[in-house]
N, CA, C and O atoms as CSV, one atom per row, in Angstrom:
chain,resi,resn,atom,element,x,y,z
A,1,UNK,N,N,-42.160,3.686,49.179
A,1,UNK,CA,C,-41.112,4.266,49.984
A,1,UNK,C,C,-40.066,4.948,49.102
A,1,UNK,O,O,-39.247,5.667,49.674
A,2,UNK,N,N,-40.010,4.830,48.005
A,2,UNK,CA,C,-39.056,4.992,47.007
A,2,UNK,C,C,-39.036,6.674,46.598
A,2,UNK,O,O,-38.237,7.595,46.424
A,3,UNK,N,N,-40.692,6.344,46.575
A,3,UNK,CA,C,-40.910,8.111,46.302
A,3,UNK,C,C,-41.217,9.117,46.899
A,3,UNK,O,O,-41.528,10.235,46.487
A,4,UNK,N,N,-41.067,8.432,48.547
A,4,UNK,CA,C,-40.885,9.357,49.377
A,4,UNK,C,C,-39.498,9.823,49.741
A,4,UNK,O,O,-39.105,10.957,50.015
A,5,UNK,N,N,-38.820,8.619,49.674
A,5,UNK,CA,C,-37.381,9.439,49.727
A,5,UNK,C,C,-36.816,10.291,48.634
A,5,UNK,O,O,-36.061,11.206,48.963
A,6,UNK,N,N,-37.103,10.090,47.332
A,6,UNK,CA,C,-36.840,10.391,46.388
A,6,UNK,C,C,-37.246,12.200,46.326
A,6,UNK,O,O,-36.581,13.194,46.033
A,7,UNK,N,N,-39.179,11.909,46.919
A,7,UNK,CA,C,-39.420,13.231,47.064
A,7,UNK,C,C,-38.395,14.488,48.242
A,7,UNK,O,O,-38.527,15.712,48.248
A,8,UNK,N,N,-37.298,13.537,49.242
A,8,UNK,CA,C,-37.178,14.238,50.318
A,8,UNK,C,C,-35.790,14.342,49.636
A,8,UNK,O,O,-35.267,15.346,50.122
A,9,UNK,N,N,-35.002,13.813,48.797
A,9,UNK,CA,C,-33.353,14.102,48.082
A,9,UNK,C,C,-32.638,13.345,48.902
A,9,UNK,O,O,-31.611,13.795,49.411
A,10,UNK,N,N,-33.202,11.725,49.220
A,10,UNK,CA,C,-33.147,10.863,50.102
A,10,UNK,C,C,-32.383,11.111,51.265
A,10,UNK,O,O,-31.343,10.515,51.542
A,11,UNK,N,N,-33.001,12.145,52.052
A,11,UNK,CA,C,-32.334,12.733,53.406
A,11,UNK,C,C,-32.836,11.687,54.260
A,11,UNK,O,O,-33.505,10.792,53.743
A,12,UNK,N,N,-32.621,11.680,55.408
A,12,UNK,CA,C,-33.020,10.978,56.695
A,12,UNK,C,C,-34.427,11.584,56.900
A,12,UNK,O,O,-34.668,12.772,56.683
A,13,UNK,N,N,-35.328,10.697,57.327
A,13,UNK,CA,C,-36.729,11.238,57.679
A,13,UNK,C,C,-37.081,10.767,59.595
A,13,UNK,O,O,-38.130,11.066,60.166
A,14,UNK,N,N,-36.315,10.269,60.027
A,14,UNK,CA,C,-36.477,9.915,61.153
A,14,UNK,C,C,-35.358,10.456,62.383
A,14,UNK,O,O,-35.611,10.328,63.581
A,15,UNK,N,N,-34.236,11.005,61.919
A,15,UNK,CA,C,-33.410,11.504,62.346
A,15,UNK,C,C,-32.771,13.531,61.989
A,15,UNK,O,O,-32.635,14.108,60.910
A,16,UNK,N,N,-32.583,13.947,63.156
A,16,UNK,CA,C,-32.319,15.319,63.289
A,16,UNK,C,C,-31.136,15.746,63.733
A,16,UNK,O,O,-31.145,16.176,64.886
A,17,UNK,N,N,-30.074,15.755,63.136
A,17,UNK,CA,C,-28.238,16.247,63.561
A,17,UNK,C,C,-28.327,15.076,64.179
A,17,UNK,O,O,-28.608,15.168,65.374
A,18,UNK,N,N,-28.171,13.945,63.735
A,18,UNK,CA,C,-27.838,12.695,64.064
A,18,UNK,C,C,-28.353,11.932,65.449
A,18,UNK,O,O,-27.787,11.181,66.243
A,19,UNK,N,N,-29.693,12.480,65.362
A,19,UNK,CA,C,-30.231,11.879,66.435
A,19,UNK,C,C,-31.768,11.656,66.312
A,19,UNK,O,O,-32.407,12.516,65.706
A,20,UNK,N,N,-32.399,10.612,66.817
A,20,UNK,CA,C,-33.740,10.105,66.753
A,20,UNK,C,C,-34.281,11.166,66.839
A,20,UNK,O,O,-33.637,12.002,67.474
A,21,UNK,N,N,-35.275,11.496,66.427
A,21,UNK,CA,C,-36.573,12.480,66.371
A,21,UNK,C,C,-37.499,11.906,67.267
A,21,UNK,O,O,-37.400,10.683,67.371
A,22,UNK,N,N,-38.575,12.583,68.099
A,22,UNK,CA,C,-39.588,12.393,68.549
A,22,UNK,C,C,-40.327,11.423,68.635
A,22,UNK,O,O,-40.585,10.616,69.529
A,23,UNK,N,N,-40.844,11.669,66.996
A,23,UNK,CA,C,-41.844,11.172,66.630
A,23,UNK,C,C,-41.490,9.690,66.368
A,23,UNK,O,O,-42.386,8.852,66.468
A,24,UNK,N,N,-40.242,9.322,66.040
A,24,UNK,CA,C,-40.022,8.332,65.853
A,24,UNK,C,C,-40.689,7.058,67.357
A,24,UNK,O,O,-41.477,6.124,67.210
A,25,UNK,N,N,-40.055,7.485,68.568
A,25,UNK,CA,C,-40.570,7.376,69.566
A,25,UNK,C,C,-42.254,6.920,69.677
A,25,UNK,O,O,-42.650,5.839,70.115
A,26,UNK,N,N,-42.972,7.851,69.250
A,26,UNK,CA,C,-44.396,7.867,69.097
A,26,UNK,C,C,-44.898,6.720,68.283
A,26,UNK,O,O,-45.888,6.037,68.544
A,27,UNK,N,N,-44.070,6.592,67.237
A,27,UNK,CA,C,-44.776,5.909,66.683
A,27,UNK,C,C,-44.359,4.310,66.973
A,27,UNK,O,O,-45.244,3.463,66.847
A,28,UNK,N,N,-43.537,4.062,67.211
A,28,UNK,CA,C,-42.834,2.841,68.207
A,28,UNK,C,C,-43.889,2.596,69.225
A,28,UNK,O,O,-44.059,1.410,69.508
A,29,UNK,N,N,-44.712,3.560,69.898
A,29,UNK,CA,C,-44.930,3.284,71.028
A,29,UNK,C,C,-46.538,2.681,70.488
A,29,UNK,O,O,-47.042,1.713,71.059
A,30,UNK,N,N,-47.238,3.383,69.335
A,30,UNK,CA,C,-48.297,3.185,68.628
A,30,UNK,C,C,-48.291,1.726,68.307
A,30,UNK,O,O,-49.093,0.909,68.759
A,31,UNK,N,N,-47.219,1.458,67.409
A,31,UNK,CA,C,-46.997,-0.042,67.127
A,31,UNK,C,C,-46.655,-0.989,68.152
A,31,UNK,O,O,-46.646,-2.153,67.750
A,32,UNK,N,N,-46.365,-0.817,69.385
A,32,UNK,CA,C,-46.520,-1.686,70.203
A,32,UNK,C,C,-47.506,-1.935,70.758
A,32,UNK,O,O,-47.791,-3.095,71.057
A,33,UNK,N,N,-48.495,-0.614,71.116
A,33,UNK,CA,C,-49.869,-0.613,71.625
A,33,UNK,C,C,-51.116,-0.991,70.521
A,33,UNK,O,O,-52.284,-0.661,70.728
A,34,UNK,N,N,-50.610,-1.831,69.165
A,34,UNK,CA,C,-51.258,-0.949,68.384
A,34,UNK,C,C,-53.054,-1.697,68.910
A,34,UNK,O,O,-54.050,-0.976,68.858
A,35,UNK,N,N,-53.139,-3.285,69.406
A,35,UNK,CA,C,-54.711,-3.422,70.015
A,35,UNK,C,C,-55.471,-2.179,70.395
A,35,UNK,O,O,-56.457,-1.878,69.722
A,36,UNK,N,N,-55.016,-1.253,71.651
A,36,UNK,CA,C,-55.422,-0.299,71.847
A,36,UNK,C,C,-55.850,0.713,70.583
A,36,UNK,O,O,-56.426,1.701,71.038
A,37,UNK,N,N,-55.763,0.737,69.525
A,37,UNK,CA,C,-56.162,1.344,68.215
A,37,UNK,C,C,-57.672,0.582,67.926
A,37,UNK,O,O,-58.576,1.256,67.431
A,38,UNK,N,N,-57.925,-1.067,68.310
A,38,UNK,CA,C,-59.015,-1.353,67.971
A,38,UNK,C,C,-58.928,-1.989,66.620
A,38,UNK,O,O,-59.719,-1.903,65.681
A,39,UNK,N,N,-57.541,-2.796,66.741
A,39,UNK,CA,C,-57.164,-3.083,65.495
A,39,UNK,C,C,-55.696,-4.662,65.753
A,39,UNK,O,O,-54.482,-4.736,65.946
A,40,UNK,N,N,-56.779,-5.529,65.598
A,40,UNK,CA,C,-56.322,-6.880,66.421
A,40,UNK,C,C,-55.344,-7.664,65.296
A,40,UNK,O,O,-55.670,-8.838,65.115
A,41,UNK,N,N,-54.292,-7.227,64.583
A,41,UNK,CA,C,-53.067,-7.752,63.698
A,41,UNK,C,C,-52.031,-7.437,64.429
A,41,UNK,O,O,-51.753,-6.583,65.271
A,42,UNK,N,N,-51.349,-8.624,63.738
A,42,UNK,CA,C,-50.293,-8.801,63.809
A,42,UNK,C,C,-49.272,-8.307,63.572
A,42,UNK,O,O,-48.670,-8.948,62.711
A,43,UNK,N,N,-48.455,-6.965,64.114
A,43,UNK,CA,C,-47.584,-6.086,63.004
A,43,UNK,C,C,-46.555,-6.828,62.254
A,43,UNK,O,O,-45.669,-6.779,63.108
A,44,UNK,N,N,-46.187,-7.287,61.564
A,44,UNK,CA,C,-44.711,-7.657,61.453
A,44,UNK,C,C,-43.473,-6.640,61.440
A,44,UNK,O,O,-43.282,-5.464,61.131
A,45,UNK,N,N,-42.659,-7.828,61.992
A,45,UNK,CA,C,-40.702,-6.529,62.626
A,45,UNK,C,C,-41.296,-5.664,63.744
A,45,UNK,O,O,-40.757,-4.585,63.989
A,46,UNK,N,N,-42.382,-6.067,64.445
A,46,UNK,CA,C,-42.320,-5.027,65.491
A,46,UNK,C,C,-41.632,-5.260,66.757
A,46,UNK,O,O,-41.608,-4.371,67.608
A,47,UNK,N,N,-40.984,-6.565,66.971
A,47,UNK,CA,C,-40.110,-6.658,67.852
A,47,UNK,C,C,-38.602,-5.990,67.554
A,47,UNK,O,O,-37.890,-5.252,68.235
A,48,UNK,N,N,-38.390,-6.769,65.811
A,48,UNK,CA,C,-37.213,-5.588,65.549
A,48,UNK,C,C,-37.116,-3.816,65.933
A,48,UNK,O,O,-36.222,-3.161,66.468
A,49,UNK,N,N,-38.467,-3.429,65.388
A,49,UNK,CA,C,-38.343,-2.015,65.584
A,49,UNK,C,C,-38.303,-1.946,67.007
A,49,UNK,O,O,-37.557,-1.016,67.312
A,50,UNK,N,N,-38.701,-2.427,67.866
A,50,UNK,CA,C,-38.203,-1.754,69.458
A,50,UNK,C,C,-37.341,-2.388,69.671
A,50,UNK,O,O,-37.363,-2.386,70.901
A,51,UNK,N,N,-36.402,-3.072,69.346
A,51,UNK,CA,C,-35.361,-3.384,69.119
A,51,UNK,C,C,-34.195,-2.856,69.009
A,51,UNK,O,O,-33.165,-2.890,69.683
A,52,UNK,N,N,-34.747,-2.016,67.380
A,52,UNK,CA,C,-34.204,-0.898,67.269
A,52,UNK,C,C,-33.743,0.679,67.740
A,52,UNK,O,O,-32.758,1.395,67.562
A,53,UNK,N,N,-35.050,0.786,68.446
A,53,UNK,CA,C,-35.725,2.000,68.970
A,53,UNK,C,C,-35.448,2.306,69.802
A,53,UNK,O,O,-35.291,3.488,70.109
A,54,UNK,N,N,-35.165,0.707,70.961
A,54,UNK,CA,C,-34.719,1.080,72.437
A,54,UNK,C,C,-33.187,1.014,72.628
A,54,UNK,O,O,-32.663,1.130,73.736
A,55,UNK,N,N,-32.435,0.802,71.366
A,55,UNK,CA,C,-31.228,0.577,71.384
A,55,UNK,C,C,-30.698,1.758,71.994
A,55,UNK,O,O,-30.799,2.868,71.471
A,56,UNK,N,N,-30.037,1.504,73.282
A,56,UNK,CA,C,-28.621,2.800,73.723
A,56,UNK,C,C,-28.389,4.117,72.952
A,56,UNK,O,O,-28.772,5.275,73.121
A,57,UNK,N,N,-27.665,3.536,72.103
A,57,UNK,CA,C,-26.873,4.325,71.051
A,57,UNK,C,C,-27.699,5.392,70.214
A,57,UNK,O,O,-27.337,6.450,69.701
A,58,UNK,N,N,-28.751,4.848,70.243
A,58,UNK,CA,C,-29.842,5.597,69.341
A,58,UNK,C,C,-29.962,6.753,70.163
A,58,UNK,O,O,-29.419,7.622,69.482
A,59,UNK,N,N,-30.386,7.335,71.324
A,59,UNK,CA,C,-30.381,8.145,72.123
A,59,UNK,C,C,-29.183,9.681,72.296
A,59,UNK,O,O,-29.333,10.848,72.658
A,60,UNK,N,N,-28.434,9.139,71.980
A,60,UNK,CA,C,-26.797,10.011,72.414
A,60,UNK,C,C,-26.752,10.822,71.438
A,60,UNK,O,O,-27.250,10.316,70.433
A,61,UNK,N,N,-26.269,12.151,71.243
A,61,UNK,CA,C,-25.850,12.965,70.275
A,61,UNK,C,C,-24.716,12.647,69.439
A,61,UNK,O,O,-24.521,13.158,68.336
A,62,UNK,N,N,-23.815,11.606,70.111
A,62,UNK,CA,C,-22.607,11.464,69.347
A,62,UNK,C,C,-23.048,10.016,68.264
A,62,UNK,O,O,-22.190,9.700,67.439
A,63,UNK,N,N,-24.297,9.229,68.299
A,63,UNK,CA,C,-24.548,8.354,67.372
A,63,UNK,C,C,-24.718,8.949,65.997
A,63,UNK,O,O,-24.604,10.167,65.863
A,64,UNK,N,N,-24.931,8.324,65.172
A,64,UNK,CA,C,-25.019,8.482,63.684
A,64,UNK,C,C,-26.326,7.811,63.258
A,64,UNK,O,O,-26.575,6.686,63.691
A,65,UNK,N,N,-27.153,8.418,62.458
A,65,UNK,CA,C,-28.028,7.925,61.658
A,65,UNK,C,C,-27.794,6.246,61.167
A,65,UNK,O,O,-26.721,5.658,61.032
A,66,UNK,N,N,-28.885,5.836,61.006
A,66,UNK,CA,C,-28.637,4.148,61.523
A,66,UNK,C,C,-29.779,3.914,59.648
A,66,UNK,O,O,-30.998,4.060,59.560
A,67,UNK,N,N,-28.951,3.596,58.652
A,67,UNK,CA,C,-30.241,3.245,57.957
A,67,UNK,C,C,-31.372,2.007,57.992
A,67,UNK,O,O,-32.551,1.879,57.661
A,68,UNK,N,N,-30.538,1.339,58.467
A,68,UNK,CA,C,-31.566,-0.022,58.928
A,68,UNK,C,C,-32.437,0.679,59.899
A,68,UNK,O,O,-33.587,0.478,59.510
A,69,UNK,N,N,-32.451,1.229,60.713
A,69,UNK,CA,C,-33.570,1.761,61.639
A,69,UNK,C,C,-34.504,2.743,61.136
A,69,UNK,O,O,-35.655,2.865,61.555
A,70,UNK,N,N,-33.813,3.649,59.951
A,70,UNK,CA,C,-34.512,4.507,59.489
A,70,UNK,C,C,-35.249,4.059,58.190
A,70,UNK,O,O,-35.826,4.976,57.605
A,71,UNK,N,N,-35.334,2.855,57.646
A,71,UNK,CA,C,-35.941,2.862,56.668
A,71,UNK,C,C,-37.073,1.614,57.330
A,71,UNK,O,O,-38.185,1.529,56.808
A,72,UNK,N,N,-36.752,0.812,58.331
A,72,UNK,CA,C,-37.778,0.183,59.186
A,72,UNK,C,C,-38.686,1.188,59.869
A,72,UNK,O,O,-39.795,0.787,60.225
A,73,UNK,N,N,-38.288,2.639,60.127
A,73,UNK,CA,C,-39.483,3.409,60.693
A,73,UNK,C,C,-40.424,3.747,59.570
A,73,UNK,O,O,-41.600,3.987,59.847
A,74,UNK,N,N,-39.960,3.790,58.195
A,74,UNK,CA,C,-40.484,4.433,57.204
A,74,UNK,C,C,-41.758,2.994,57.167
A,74,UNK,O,O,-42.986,3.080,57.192
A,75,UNK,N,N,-40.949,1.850,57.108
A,75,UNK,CA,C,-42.100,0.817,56.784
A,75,UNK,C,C,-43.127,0.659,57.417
A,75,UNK,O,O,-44.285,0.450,57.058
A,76,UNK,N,N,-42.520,0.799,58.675
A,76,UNK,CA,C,-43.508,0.579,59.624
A,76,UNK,C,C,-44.638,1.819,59.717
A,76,UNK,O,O,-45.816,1.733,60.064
A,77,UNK,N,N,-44.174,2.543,59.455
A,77,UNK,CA,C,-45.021,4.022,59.378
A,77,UNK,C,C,-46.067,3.879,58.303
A,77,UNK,O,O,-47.194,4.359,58.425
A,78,UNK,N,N,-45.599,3.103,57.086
A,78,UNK,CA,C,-46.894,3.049,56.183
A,78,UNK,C,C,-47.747,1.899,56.400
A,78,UNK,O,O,-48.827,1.672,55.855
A,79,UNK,N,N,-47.035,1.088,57.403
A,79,UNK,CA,C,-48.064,-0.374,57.568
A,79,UNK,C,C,-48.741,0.108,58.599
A,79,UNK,O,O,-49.905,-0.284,58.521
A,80,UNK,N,N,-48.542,0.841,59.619
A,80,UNK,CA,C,-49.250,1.095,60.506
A,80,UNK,C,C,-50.537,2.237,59.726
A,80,UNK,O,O,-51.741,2.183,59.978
A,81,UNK,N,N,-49.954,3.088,58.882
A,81,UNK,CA,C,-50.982,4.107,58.787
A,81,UNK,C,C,-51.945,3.331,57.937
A,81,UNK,O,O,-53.093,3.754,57.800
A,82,UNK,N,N,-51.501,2.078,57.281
A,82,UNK,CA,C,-52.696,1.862,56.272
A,82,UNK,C,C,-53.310,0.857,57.571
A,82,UNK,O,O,-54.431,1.216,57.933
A,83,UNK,N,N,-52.980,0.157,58.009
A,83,UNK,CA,C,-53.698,-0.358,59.163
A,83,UNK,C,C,-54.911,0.314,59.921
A,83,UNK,O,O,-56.118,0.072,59.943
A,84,UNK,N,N,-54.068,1.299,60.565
A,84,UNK,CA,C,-54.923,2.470,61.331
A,84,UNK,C,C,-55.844,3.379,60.694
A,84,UNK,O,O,-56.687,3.727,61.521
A,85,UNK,N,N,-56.066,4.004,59.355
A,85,UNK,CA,C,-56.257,4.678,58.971
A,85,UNK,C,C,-57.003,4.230,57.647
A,85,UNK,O,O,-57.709,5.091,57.122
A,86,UNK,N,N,-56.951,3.311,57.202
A,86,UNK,CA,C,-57.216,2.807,56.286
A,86,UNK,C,C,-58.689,1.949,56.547
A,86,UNK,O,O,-59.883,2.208,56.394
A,87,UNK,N,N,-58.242,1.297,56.817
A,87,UNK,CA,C,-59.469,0.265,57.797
A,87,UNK,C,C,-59.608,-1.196,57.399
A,87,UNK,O,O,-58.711,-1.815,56.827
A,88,UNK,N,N,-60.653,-1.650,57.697
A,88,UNK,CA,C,-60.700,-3.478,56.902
A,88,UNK,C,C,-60.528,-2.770,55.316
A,88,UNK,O,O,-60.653,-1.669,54.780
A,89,UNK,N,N,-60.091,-4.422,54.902
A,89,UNK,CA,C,-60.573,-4.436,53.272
A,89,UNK,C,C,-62.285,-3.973,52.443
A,89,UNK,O,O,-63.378,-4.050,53.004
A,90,UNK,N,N,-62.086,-3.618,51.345
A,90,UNK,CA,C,-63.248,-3.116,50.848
A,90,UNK,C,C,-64.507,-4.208,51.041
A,90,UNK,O,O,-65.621,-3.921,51.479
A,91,UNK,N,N,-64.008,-5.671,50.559
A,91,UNK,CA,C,-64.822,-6.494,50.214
A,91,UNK,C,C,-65.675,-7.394,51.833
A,91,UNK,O,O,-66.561,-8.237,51.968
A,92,UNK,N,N,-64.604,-6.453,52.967
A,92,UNK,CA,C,-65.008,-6.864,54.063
A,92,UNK,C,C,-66.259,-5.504,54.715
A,92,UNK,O,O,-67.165,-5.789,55.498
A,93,UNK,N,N,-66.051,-4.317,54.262
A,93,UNK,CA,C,-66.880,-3.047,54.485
A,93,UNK,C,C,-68.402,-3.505,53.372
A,93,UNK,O,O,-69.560,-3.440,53.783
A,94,UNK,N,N,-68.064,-3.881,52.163
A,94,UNK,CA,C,-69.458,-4.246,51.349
A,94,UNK,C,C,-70.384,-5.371,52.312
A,94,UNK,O,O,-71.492,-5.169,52.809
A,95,UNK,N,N,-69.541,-6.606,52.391
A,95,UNK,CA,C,-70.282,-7.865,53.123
A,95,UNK,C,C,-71.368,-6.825,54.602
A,95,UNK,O,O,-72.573,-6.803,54.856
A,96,UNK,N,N,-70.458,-6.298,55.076
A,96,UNK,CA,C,-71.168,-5.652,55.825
A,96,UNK,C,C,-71.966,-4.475,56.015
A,96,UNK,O,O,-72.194,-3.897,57.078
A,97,UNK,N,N,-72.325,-4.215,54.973
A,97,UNK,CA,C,-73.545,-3.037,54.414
A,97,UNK,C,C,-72.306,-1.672,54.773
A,97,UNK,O,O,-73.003,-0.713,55.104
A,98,UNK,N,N,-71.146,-1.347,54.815
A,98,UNK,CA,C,-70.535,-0.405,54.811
A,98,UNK,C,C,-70.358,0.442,53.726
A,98,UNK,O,O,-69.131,0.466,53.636
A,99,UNK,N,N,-70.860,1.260,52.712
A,99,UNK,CA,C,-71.445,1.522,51.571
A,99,UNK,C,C,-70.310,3.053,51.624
A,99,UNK,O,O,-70.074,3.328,50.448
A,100,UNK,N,N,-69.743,3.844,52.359
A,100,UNK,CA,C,-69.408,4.853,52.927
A,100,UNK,C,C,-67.746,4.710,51.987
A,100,UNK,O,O,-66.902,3.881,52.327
A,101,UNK,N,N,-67.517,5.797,50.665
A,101,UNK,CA,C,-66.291,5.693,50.185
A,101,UNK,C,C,-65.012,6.249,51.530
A,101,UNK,O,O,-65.071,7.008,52.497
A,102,UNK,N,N,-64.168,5.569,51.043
A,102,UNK,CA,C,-63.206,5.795,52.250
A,102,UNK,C,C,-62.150,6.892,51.691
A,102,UNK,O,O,-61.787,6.840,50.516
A,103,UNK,N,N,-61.675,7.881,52.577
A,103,UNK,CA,C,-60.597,9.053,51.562
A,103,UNK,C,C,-59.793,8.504,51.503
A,103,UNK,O,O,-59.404,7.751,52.396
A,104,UNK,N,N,-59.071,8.741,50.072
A,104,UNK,CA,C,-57.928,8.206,49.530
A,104,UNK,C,C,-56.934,9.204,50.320
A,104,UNK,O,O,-57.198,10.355,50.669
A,105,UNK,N,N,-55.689,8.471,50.528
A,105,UNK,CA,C,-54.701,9.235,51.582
A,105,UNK,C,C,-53.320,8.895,50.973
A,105,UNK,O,O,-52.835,7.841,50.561
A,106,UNK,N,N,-52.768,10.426,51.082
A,106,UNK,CA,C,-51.245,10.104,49.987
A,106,UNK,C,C,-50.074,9.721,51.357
A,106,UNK,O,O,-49.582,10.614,52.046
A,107,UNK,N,N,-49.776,8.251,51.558
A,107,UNK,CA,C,-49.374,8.333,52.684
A,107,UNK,C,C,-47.636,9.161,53.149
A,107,UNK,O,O,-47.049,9.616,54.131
A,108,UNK,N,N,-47.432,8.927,51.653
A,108,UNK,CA,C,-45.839,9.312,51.757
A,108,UNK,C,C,-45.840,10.914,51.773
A,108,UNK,O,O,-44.838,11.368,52.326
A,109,UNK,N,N,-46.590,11.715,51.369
A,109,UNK,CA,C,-47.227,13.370,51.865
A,109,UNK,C,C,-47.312,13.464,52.799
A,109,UNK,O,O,-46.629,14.251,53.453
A,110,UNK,N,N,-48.479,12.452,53.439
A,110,UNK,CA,C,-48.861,12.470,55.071
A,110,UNK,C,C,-47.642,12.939,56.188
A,110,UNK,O,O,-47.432,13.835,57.005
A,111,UNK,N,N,-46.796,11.333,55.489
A,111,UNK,CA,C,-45.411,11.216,56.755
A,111,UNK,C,C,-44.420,12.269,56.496
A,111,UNK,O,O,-43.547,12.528,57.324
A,112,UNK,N,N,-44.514,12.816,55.498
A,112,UNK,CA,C,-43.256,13.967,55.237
A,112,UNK,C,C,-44.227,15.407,56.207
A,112,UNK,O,O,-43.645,16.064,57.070
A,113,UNK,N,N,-45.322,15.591,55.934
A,113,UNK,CA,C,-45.801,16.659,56.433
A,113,UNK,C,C,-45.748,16.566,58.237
A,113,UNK,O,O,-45.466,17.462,59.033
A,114,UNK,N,N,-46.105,15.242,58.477
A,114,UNK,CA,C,-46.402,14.892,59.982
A,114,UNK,C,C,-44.375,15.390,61.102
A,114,UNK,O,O,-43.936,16.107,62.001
A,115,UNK,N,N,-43.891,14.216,59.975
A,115,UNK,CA,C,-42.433,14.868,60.691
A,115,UNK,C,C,-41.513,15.982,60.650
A,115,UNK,O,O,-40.470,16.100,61.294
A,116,UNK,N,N,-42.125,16.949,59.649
A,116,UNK,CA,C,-41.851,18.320,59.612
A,116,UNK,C,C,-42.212,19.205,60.974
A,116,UNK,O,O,-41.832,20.340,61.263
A,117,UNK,N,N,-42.993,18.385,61.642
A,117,UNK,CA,C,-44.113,19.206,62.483
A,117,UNK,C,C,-42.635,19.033,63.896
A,117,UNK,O,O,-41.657,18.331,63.644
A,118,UNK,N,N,-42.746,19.691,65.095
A,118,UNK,CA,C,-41.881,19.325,65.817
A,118,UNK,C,C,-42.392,19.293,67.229
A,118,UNK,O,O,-43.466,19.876,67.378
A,119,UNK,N,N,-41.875,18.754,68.281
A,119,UNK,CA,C,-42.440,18.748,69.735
A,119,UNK,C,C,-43.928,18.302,70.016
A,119,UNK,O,O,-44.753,17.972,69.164
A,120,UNK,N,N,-44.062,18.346,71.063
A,120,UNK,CA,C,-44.967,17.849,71.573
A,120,UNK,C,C,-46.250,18.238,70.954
A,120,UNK,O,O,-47.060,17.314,70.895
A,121,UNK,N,N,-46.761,19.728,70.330
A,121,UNK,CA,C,-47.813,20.101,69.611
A,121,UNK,C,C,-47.637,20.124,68.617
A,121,UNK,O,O,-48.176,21.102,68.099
A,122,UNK,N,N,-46.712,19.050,67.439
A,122,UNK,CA,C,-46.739,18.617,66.237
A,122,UNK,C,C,-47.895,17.727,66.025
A,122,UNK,O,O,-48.439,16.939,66.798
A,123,UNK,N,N,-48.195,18.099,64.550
A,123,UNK,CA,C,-49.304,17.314,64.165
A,123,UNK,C,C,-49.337,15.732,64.720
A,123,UNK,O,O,-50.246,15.300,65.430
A,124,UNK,N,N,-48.265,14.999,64.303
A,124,UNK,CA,C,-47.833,13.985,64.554
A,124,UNK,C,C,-48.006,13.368,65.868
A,124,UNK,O,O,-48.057,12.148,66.017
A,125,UNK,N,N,-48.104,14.290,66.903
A,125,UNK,CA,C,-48.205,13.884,68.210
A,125,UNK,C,C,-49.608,13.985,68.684
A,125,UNK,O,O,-50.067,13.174,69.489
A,126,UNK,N,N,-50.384,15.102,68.130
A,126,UNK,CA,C,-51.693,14.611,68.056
A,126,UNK,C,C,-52.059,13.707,67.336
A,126,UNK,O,O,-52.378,12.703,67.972
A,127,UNK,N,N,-52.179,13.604,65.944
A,127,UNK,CA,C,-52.634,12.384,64.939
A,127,UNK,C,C,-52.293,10.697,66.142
A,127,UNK,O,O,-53.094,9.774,66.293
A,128,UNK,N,N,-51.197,10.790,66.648
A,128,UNK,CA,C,-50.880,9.221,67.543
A,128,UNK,C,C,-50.983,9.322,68.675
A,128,UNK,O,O,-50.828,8.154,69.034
A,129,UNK,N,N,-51.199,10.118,69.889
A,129,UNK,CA,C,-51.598,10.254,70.936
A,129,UNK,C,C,-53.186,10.097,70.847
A,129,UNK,O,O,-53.915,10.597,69.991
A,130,UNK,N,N,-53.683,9.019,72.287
A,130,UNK,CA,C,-54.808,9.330,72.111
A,130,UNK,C,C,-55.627,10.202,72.538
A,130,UNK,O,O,-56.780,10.229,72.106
């Protein structure tokens, strides 16, 4: 996470003129659904993050960027993508004759490219919609 903010001149990645982004939304909604992915763990802080997410304040134009919320989307964004995207462990794909190299994925690229994207036909909203 370090070097994704680092790569961004540690701007806000979840927030736009002081207000939640989209995608943030989306992906809240991913991590709550995440069974429906086909992927039976346990997230951890995912009660915090809708917690967070559904908070009032977060909504309004006159709120302010929240860093506790914004650096819990960042986490959650890479636990979910290595979850989702990643798949079982290696030594669980061998046991099971899964022989198939898996693509290596730069996740902190990924999430900077995904929330660049905007509205409803952002990458981002396809990649988590099913």
């Amino acid at each position: 996470m370090i070097d994704f903010y680092r790569n961004r001149n540690y701007a806000y990645a979840w927030y736009n003129e002081g207000v939640m982004i989209e995608q943030a939304y989306h992906l809240s909604s991913r991590i709550q659904n995440i069974g429906n992915e086909g992927i039976y763990q346990t997230v951890p802080y995912a009660r915090t993050l809708d917690s967070l997410i559904n908070n009032p304040a977060q909504r309004t134009k006159m709120a302010s960027p929240d860093v506790t919320t914004e650096l819990m989307l960042s986490a959650q964004y890479f636990l979910f993508s290595r979850m989702a995207w990643q798949g079982q462990d290696d030594s669980l794909s061998n046991e099971s004759g899964w022989f198939i190299p898996r693509k290596k994925i730069a996740y902190a690229q990924l999430l900077d490219n995904l929330l660049n994207e905007s509205g409803s036909n952002g990458i981002f909203h396809r990649v988590i919609r099913h």
